[in-house]
GUSE-727387 format. One record per residue (C-alpha): residue in one letter; x, y negated, z. Coordinates in steps of 0.1 Angstrom, whole numbers, always signed. Layout:
REM GUSE-727387
<site resn="A" X="X" Y="Y" Z="Z"/>
...
***
This chain:
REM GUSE-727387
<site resn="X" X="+117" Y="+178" Z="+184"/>
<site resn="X" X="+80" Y="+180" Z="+194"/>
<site resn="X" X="+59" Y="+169" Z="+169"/>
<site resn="X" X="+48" Y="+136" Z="+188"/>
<site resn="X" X="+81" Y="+133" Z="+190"/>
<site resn="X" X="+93" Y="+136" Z="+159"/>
<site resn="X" X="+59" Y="+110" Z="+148"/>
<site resn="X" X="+72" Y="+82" Z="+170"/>
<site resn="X" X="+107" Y="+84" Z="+157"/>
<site resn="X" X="+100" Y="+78" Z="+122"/>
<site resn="X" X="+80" Y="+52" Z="+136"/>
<site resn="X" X="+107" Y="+35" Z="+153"/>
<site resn="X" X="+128" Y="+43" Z="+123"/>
<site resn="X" X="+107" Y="+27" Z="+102"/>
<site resn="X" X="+100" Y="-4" Z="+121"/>
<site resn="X" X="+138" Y="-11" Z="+135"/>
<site resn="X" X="+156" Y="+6" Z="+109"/>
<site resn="X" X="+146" Y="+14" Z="+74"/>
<site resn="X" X="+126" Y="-15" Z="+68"/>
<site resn="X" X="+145" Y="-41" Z="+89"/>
<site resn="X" X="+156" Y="-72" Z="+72"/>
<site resn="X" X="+138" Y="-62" Z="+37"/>
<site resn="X" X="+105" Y="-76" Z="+23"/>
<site resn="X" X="+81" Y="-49" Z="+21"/>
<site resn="X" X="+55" Y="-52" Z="-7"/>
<site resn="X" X="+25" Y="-30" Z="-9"/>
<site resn="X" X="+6" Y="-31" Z="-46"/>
<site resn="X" X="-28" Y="-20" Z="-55"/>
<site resn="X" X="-63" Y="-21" Z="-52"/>
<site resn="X" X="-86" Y="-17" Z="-25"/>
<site resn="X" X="-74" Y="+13" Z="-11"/>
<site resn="X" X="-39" Y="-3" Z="-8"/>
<site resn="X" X="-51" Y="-28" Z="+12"/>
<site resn="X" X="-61" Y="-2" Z="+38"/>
<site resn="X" X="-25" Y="+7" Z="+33"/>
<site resn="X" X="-12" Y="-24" Z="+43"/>
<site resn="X" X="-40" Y="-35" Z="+76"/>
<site resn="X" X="-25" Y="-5" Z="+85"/>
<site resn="X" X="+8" Y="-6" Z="+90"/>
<site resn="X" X="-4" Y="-41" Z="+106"/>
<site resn="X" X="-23" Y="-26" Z="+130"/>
<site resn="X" X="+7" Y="+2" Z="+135"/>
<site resn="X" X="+34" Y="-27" Z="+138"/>
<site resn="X" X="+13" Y="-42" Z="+163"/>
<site resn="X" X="+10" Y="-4" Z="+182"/>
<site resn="X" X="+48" Y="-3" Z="+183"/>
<site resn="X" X="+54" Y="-33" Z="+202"/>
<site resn="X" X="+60" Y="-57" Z="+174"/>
<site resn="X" X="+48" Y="-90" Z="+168"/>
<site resn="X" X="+33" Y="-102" Z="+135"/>
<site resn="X" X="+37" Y="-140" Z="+127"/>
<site resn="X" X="+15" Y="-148" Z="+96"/>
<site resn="X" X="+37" Y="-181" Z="+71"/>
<site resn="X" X="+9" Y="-204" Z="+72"/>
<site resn="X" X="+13" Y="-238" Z="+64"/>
<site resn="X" X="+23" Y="-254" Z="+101"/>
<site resn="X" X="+40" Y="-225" Z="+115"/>
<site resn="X" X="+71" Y="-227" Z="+128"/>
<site resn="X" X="+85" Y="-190" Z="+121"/>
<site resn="X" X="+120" Y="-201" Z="+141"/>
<site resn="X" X="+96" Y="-211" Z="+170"/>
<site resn="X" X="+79" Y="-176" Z="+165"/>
<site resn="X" X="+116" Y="-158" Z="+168"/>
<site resn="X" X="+121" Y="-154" Z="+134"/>
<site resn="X" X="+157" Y="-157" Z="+124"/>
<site resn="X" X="+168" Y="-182" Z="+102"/>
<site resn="X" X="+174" Y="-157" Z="+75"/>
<site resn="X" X="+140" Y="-147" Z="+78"/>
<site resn="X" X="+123" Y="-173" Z="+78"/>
<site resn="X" X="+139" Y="-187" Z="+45"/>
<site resn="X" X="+131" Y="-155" Z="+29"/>
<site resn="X" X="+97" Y="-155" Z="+39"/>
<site resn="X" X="+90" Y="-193" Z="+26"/>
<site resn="X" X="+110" Y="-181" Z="-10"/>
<site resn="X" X="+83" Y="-153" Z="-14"/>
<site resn="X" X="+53" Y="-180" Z="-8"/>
<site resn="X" X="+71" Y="-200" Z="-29"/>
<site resn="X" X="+72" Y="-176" Z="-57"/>
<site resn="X" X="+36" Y="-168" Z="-56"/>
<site resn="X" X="+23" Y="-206" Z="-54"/>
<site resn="X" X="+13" Y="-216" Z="-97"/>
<site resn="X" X="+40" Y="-233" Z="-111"/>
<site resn="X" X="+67" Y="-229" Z="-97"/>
<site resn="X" X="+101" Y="-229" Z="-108"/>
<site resn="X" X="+104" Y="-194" Z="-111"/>
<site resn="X" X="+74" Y="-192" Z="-136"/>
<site resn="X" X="+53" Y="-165" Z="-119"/>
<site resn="X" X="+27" Y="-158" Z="-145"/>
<site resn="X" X="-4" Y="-170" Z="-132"/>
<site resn="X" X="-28" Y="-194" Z="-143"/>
<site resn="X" X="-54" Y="-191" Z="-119"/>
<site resn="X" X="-60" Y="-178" Z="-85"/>
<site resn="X" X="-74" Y="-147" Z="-98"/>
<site resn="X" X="-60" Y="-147" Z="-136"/>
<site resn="X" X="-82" Y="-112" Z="-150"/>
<site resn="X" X="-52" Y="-108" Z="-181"/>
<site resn="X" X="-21" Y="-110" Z="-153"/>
<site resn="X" X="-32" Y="-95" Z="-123"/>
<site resn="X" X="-22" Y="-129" Z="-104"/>
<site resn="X" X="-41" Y="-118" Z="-73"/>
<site resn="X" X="-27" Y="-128" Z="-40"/>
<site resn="X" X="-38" Y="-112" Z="-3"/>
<site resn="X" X="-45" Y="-124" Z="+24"/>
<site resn="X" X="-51" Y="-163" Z="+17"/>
<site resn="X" X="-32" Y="-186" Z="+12"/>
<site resn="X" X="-19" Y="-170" Z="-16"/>
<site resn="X" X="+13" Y="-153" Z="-11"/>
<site resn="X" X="+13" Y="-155" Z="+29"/>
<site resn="X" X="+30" Y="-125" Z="+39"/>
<site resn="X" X="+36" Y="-113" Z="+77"/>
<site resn="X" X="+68" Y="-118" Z="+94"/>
<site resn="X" X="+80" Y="-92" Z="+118"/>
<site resn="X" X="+107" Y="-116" Z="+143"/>
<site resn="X" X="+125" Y="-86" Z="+162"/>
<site resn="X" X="+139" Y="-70" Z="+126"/>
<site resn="X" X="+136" Y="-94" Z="+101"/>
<site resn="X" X="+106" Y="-75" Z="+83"/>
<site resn="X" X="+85" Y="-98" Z="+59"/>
<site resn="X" X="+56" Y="-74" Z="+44"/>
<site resn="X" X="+33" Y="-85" Z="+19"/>
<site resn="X" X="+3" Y="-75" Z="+0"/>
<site resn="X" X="-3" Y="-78" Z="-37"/>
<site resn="X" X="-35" Y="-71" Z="-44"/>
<site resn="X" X="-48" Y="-57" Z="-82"/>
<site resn="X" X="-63" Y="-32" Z="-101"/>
<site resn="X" X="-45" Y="-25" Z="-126"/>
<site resn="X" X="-11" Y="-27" Z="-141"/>
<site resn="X" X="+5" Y="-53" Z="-160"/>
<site resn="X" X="+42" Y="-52" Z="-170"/>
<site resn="X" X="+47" Y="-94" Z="-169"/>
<site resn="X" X="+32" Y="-94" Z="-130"/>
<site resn="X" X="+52" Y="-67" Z="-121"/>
<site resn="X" X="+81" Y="-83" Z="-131"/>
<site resn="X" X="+76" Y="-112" Z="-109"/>
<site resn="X" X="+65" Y="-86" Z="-76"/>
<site resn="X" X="+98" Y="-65" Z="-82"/>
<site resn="X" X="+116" Y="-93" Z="-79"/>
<site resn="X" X="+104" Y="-106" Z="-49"/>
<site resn="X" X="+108" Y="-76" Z="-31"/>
<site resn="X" X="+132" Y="-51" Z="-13"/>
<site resn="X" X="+108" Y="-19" Z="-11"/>
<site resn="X" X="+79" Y="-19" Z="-28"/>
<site resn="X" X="+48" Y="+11" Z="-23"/>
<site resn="X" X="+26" Y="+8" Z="-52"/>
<site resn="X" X="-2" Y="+25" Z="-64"/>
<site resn="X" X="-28" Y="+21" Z="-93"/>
<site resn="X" X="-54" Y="+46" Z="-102"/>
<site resn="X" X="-93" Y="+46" Z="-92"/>
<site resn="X" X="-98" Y="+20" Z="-114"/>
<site resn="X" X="-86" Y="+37" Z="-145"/>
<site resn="X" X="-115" Y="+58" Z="-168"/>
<site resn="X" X="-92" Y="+62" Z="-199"/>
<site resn="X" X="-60" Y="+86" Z="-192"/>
<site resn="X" X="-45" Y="+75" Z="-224"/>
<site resn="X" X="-44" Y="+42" Z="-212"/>
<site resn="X" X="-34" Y="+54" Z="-176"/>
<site resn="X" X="-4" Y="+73" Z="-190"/>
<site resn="X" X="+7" Y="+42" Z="-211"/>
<site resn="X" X="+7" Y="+26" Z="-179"/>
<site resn="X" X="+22" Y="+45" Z="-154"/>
<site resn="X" X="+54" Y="+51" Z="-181"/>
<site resn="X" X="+57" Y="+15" Z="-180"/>
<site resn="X" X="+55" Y="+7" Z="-146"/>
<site resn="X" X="+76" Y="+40" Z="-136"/>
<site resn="X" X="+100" Y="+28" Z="-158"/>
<site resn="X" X="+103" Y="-7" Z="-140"/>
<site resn="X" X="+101" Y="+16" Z="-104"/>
<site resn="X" X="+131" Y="+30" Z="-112"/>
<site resn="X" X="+150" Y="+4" Z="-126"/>
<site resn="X" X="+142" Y="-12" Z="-91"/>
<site resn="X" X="+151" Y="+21" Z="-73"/>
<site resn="X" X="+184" Y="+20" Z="-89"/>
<site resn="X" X="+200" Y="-15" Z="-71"/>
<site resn="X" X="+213" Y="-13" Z="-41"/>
<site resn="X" X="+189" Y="-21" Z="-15"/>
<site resn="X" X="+162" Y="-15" Z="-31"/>
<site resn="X" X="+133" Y="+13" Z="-26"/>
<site resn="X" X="+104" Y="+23" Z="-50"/>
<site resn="X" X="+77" Y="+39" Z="-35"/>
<site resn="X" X="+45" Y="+55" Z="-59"/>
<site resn="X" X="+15" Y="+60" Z="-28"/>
<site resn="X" X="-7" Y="+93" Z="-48"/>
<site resn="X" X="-42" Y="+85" Z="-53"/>
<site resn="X" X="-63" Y="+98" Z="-26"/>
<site resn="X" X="-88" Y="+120" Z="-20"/>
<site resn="X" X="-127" Y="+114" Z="-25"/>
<site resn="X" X="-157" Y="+133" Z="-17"/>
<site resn="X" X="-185" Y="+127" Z="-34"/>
<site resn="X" X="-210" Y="+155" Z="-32"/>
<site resn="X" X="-203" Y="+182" Z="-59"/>
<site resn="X" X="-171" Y="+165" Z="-77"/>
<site resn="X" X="-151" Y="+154" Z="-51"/>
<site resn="X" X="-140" Y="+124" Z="-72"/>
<site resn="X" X="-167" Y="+96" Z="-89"/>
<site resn="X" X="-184" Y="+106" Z="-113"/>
<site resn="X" X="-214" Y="+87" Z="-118"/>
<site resn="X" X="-225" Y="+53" Z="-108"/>
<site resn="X" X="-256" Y="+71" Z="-90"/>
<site resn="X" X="-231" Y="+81" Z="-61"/>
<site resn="X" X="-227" Y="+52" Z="-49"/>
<site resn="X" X="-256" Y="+32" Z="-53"/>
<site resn="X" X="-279" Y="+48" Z="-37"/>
<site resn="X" X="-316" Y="+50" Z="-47"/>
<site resn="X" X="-340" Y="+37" Z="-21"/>
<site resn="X" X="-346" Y="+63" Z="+7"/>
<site resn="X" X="-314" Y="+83" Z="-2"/>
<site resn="X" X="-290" Y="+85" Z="+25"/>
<site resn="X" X="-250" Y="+85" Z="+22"/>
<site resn="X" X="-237" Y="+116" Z="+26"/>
<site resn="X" X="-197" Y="+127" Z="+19"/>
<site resn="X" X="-189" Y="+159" Z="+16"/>
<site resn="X" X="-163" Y="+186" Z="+18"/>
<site resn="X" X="-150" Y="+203" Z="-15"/>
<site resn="X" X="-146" Y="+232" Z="-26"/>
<site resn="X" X="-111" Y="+247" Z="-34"/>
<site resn="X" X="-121" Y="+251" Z="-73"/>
<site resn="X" X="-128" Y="+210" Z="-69"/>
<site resn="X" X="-104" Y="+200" Z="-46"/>
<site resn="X" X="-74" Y="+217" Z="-69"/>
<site resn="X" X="-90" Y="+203" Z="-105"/>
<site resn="X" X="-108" Y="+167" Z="-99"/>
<site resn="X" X="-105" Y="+136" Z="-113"/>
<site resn="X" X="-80" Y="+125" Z="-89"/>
<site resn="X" X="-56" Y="+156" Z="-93"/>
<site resn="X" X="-56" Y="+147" Z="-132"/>
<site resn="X" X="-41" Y="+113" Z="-124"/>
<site resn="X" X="-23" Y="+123" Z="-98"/>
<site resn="X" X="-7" Y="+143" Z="-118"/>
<site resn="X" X="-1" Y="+121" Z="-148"/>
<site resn="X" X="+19" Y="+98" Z="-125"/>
<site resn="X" X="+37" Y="+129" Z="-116"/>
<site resn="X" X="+52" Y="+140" Z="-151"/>
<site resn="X" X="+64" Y="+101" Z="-158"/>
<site resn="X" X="+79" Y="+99" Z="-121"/>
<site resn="X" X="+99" Y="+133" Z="-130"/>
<site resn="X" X="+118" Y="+113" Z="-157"/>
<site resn="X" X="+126" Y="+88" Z="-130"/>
<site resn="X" X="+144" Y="+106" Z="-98"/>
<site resn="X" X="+149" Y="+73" Z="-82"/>
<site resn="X" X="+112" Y="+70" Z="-76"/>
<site resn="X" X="+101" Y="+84" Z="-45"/>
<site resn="X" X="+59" Y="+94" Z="-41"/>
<site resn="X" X="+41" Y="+91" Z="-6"/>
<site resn="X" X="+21" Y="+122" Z="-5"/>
<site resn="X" X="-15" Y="+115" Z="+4"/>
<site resn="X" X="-37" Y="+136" Z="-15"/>
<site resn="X" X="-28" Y="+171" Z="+2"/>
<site resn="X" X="-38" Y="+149" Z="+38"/>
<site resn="X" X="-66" Y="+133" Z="+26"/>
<site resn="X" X="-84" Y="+164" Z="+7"/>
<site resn="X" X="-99" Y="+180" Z="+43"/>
<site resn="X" X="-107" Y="+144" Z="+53"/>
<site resn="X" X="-141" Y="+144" Z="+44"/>
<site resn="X" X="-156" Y="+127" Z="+76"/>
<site resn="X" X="-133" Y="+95" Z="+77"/>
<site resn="X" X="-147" Y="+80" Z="+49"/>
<site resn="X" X="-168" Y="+41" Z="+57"/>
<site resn="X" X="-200" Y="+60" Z="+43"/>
<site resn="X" X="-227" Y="+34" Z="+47"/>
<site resn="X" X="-204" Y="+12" Z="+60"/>
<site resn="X" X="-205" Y="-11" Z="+27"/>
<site resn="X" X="-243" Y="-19" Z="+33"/>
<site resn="X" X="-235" Y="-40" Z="+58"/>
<site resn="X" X="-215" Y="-62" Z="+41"/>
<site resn="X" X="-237" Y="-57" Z="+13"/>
<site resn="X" X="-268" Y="-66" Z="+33"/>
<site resn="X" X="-252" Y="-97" Z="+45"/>
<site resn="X" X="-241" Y="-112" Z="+11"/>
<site resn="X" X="-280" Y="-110" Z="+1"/>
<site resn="X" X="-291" Y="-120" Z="+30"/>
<site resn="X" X="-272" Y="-153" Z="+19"/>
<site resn="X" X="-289" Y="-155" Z="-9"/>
<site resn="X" X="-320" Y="-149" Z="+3"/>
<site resn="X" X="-325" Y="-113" Z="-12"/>
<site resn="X" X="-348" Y="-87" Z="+4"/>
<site resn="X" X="-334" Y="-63" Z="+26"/>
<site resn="X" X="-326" Y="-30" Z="+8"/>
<site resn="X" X="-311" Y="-9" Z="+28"/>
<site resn="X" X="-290" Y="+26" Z="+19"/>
<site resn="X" X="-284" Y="+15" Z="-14"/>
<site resn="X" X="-243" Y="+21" Z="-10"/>
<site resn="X" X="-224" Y="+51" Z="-6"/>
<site resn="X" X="-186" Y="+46" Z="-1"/>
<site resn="X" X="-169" Y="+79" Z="-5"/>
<site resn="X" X="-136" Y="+66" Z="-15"/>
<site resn="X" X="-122" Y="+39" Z="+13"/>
<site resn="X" X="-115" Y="+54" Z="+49"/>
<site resn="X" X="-121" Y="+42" Z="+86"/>
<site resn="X" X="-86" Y="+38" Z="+103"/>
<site resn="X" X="-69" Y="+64" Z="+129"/>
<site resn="X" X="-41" Y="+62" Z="+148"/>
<site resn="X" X="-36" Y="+98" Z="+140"/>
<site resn="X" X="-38" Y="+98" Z="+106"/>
<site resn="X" X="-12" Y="+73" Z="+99"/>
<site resn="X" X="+11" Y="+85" Z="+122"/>
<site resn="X" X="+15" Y="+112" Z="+93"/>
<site resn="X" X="+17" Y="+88" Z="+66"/>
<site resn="X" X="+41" Y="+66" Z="+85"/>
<site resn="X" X="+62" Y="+98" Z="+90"/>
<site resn="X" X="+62" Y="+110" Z="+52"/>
<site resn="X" X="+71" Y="+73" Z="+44"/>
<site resn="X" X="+103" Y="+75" Z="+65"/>
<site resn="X" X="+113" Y="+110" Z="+53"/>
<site resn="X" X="+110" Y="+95" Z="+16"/>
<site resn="X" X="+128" Y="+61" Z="+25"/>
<site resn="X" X="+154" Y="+80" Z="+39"/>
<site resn="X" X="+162" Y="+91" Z="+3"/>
<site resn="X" X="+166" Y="+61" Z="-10"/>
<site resn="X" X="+190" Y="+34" Z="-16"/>
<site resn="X" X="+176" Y="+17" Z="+16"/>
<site resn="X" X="+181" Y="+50" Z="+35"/>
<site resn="X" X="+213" Y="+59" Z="+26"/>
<site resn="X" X="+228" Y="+20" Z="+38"/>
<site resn="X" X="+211" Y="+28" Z="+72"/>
<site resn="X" X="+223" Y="+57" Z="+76"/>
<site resn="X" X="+260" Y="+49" Z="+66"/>
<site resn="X" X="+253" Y="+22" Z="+89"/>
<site resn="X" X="+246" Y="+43" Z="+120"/>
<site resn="X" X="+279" Y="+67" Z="+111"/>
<site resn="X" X="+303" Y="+37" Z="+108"/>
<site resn="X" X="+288" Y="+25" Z="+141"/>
<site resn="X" X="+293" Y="+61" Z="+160"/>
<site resn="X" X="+329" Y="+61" Z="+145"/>
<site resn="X" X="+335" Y="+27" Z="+156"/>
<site resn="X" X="+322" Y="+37" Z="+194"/>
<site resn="X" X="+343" Y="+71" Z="+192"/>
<site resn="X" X="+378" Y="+49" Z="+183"/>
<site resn="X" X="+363" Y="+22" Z="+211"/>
<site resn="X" X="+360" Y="+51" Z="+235"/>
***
């Protein structure tokens, strides 16, 4: 199959098969976010439509099935403080829980009408084991990552054993998927990976600048370490499948925003009446979105879905369907 090809199929097969009739949750910081305007964008690219649950909207009228739409109001439900279910929040952004919910209202995922997709966002940091509790069990496949915001690997390890551990607990149920997204690539000039707070707040004058790395840096930064920690706790837990993104990210050096973050930057002192300053941010971590580039993501996401509890249902699926057309024919 040419490549093209082969990129639109796992496309299709994520959109109208893997992922149809599951609630997709993506976890994580910043970067995750990216992660999930992304497969927004790429949802729209395919030819589907994307119905957000706001209060007022009719998800039946939108061509939601009824299924659907109860599941999608159940996962608002569950987010909301207070609720039945006791979600551990006690405040919209509750620092000792993680209770942070993307986009507003809180909670609101996206419906997909023509398969039954609801995906989500969950939005934090860092991990904590009561929070991720409560996501787990909101969800069918969940793609999760923490790590950029982490400066003590002891405390990182601790971490990632506990949340592995809950992964593949998840993994292991049928219908179910666990996903751990690797930490990508940055390129800061001369360590690939932050170092200092001087790299990205710039001094007046100085101009943004990412750069390539070299293969000493690219094979031994900051990133690689954790990358790597996550990797010896997921090898205990074969259930857990990991999205490769630091291999495709490490030649990448020109798709990051840049300067990009001074204009938002500019504009929230310009509120408050602050004096232009401008080049004082450097943003060598987040990256500007392609088409291209998360054709390959998408496709790596469907070969390791395909290996999971949710991949192996689809695919029994499809062979009782071909036997059941060979005895019709």
């Amino acid at each position: 199959m040419p490549r093209g090809a082969h990129a639109l199929h796992a496309q299709a097969s994520l959109a109208r098969g893997l992922l149809a009739n599951k609630t997709v949750l993506f976890v994580g910081d910043s970067i995750m976010g990216q992660v999930f305007d992304a497969a927004r964008c790429d949802l729209l690219r395919w030819g589907l439509h994307l119905v957000e649950t706001r209060e007022g909207v009719d998800l039946l009228a939108a061509g939601a099935s009824a299924a659907a739409s109860e599941r999608a109001h159940a996962f608002v439900a569950a987010t909301k403080l207070g609720t039945a279910g006791g979600y551990p929040c006690t405040g919209s952004k509750d620092s000792a829980t993680g209770c942070v919910w993307y986009p507003d209202p809180p909670g609101a995922p996206w419906v997909v009408p023509e398969t039954g997709t609801i995906v989500g966002f969950k939005g934090w940091h860092k991990f904590k084991a009561g929070d991720a509790a409560a996501w787990l069990a909101m969800a069918d496949v969940v793609i999760v990552n923490y790590a950029l915001h982490y400066h003590n690997k002891t405390e990182y390890a601790e971490d990632m054993a506990g949340l592995l551990h809950l992964l593949g607990t998840h993994a292991a149920r049928r219908g179910k998927a666990s996903i751990f997204r690797e930490t990508t690539a940055q390129h800061f000039i001369g360590t690939g990976s932050f170092a200092s707070i001087d790299q990205a707040h710039l001094q007046l004058g100085s101009r943004c600048s990412c750069g390539p790395m070299s293969d000493e840096v690219a094979a031994s930064n900051e990133v690689v370490r954790l990358n790597s920690i996550v990797a010896e706790a997921a090898a205990r837990h074969h259930a857990v499948r990991t999205l490769r993104m630091y291999d495709i990210t490490v030649p990448r050096h020109k798709m990051h925003e840049e300067s990009f973050c001074d204009f938002e930057a500019e504009a929230d002192r310009r509120r408050k009446g602050a004096p232009p300053r401008p080049h004082s941010c450097c943003d060598c971590t987040h990256f500007c979105y392609t088409p291209q580039f998360w054709a390959a993501v998408w496709d790596r996401l469907a070969s390791e879905l395909e290996q999971t509890h949710v991949g192996q249902a689809v695919l029994h699926g499809h062979h009782a369907h071909s036997h059941q057309a060979g005895g019709a024919a």
